[in-house]
C-alpha positions in Angstrom: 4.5 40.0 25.6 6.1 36.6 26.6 8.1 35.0 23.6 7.0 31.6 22.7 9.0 28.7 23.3 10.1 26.1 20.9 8.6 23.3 19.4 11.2 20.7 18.8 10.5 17.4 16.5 13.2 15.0 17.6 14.8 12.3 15.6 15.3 9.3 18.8 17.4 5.7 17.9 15.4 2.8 15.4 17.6 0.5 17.6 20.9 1.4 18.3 21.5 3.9 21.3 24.3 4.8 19.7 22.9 6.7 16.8 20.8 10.0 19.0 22.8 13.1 18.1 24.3 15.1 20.4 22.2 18.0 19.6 19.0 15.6 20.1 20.4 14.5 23.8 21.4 18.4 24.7 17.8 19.1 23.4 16.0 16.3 25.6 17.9 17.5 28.8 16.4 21.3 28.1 13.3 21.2 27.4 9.9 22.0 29.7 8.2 18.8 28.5 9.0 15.7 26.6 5.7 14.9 24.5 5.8 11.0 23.5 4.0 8.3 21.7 4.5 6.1 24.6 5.6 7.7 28.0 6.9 4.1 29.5 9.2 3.5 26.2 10.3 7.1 26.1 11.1 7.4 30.0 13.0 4.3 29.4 15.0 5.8 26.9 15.9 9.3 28.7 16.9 6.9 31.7 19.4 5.0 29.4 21.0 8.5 28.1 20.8 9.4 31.8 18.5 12.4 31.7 15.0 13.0 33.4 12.2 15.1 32.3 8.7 15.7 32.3 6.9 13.4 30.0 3.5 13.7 28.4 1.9 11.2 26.4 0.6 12.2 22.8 -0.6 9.6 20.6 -3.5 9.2 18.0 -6.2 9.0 20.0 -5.4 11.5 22.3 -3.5 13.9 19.9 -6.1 17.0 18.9 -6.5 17.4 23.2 -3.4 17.4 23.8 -1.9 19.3 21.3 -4.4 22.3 22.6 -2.5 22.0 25.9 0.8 21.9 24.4 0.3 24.9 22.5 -1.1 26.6 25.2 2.4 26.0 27.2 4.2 26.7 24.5 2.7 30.1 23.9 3.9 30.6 27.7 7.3 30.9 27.2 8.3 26.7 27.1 9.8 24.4 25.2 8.6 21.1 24.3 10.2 18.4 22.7 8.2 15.6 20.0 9.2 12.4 19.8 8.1 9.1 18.7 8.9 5.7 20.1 11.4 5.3 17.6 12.9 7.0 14.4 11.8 10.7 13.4 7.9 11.7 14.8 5.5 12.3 12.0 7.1 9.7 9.7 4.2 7.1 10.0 4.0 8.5 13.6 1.4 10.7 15.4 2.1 14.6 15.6 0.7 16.1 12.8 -2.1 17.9 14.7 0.4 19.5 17.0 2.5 20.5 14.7 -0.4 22.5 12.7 -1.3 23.9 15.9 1.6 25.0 16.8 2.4 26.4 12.9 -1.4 28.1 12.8 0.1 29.8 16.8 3.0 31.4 15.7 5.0 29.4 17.6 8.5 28.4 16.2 9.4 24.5 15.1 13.0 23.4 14.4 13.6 20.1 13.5 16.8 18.2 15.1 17.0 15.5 12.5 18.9 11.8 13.0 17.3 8.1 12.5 14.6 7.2 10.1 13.5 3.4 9.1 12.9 4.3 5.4 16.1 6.1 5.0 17.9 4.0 6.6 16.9 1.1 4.3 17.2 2.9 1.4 20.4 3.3 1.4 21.7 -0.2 2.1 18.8 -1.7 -0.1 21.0 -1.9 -3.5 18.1 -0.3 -5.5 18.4 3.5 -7.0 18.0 6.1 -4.1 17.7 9.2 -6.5 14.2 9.3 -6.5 11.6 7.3 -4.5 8.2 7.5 -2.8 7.6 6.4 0.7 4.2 4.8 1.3 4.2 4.2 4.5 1.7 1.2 5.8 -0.3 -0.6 3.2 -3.8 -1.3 4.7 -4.2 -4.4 6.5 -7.0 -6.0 4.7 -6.7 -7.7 2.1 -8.4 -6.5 -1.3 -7.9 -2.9 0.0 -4.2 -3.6 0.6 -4.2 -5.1 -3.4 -5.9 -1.9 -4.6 -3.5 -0.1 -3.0 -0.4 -2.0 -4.1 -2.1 -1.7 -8.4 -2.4 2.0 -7.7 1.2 1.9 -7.1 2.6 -0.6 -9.8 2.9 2.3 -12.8 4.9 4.4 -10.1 8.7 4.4 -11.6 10.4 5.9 -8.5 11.5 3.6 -5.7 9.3 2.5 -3.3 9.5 2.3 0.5 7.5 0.7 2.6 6.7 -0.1 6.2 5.4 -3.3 7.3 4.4 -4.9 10.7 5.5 -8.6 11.7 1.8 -10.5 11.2 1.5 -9.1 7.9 5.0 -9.6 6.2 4.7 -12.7 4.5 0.9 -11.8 3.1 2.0 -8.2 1.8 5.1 -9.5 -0.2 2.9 -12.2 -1.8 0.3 -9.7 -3.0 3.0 -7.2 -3.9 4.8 -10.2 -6.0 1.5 -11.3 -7.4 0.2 -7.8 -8.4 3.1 -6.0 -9.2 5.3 -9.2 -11.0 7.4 -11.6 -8.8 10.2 -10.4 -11.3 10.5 -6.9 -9.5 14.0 -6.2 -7.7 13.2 -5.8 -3.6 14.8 -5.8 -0.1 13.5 -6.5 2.9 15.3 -4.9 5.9 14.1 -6.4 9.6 15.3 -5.1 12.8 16.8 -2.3 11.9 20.2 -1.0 13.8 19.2 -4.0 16.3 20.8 -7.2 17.3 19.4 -8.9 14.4 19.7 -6.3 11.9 18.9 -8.7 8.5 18.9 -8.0 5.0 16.8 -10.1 2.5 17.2 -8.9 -1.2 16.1 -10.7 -4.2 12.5 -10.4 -6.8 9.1 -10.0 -5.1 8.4 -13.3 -5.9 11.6 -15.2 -4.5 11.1 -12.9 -1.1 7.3 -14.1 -1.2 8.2 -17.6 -1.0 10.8 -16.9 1.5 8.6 -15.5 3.9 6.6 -17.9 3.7 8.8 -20.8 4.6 10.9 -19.0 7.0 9.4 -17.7 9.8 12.4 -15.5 11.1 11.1 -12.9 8.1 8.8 -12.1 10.1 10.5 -11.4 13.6 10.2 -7.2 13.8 9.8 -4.7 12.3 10.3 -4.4 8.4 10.6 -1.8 5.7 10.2 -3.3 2.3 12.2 -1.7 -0.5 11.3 -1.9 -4.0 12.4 -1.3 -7.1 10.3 1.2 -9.8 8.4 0.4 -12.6 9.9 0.4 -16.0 8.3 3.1 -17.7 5.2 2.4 -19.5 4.5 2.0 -22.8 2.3 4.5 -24.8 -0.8 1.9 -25.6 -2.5 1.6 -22.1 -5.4 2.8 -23.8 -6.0 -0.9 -25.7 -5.8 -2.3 -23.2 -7.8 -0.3 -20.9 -10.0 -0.7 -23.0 -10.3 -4.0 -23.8 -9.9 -4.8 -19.8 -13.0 -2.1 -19.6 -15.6 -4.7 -21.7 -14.2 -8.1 -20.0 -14.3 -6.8 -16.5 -18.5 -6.5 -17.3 -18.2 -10.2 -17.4 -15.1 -11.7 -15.5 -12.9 -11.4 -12.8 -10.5 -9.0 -12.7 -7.4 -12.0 -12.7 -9.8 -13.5 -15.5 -10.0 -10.7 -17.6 -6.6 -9.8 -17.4 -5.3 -13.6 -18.6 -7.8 -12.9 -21.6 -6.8 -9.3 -22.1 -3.1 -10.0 -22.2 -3.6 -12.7 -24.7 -5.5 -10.6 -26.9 -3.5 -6.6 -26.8 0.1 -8.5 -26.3 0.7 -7.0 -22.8 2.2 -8.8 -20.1 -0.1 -10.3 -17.5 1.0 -9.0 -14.9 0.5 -5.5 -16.1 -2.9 -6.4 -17.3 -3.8 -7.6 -14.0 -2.3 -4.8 -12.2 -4.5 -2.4 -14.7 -7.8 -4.4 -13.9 -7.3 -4.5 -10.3 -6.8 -0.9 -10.5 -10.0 -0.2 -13.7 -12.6 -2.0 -10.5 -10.8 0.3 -7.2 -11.4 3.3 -10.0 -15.0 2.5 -10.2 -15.8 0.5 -7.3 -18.4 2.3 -4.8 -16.7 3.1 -1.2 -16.5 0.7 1.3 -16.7 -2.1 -1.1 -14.1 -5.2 -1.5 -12.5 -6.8 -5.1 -14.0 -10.1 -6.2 -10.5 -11.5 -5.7 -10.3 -10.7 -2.4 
């Protein structure tokens, strides 16, 4: 019986060539196949660590097809590397589906570990890297992205996450506006690259930053942000009394009239409502503050 080969999930460079492994680079030159999100980007990359291998594209509209193939060579007896077009493949990255083929096959996975964004952020952010959750992409619409972002605002670990160049300047003024403009953040663009830059301050000062300065919004971003304070035990008032205005109002109306009357901050009340209407909202359909 032929012994599978190995399925490899490689870490490749956010920006700097510099930071692949050596153990990434000797597994690129072995391998059978190179599966990548984008064959042009990837072949450019083995070219500038002077290697050449077969490449095979596998991204998300192709993925479940090819990860049938892949599996199939795998079980043969080769060895295939994953990787992405930058930073560690499955971290907001396709390869899920190949990976639980492979897993459901039998066939080994070893992970050769090096760059990721979020990480990488993290730990130059000056915010508390103990615990934190990584979120990935908000969605790109609007009142989804807001639903999203009040789901989030109780959470009291860290945040991470990732954000794409268009949409900079409109997530950081909903995550200011729904989670408090007073909340701790940093913004780090361009990761590892030429212009690698760092913008820390509140939600609401790096809101109105972004939306004067235009450079914030040059590249890639991952948005760090500091946790909640812990909540106090009398969310039940104010659920409560958010639960009867909401019949009436808008959710940024009732929750100026339900701050007034429990004594809660505003922005927590607003964060509750916007959160009360996404809990009880039918599918598919968008905030009145949209």
């Amino acid at each position: 019986m032929t012994k599978p080969g190995v399925l490899y999930v490689v870490a490749t460079p956010i920006g700097n060539l510099g930071d692949i492994s050596a153990r990434a680079r000797a597994v690129l030159a072995a391998v059978s196949v190179v599966a990548a999100e984008d064959t042009r980007h990837s072949g450019h990359l083995l070219r500038e660590l002077g290697l050449e291998r077969p490449l095979l594209s596998l991204h998300e509209h192709n993925e479940r097809a090819r990860a049938a193939e892949l599996v199939e060579r795998l079980l043969s007896g080769e060895d295939v590397a994953l990787i992405s077009d930058a930073g560690t493949p499955l971290v907001s990255d396709p390869g899920y589906q190949l990976l639980q083929a492979a897993l459901a096959a039998g066939v080994p996975v070893s992970p050769v570990p090096g760059s990721c964004a979020a990480i990488a952020a993290l730990s130059v952010a000056g915010l508390p890297g103990d615990r934190f959750c990584f979120e990935g992409f908000l969605p790109p619409r609007a009142a989804a992205r807001r639903r999203r972002i009040a789901a989030l605002a109780g959470e009291t670990r860290t945040l991470i996450l990732y954000e794409a160049p268009h949409r900079i300047a409109a997530s950081l003024a909903d995550l200011a506006a729904v989670l408090g403009g007073e909340r701790r953040a940093c913004v780090a663009r361009e990761l590892t690259k030429q212009f690698e830059s760092f913008y820390r301050g509140t939600l609401g000062e790096l809101a109105e930053l972004a939306a004067r300065d235009a450079s914030l919004g040059r590249g890639e971003s991952v948005i760090v942000i500091a946790g909640a304070e812990p909540q106090r035990p009398a969310g039940s008032e104010l659920d409560a009394t958010l639960g009867v205005l909401l019949r009436h109002l808008s959710p940024s109306a009732a929750a100026a009239a339900a701050a007034e009357i429990t004594g809660h901050g505003r922005n927590e009340a607003y964060a509750r409502a916007l959160a009360l209407v996404a809990a009880t909202a039918p599918v598919g359909t968008e905030s009145d503050d949209a």
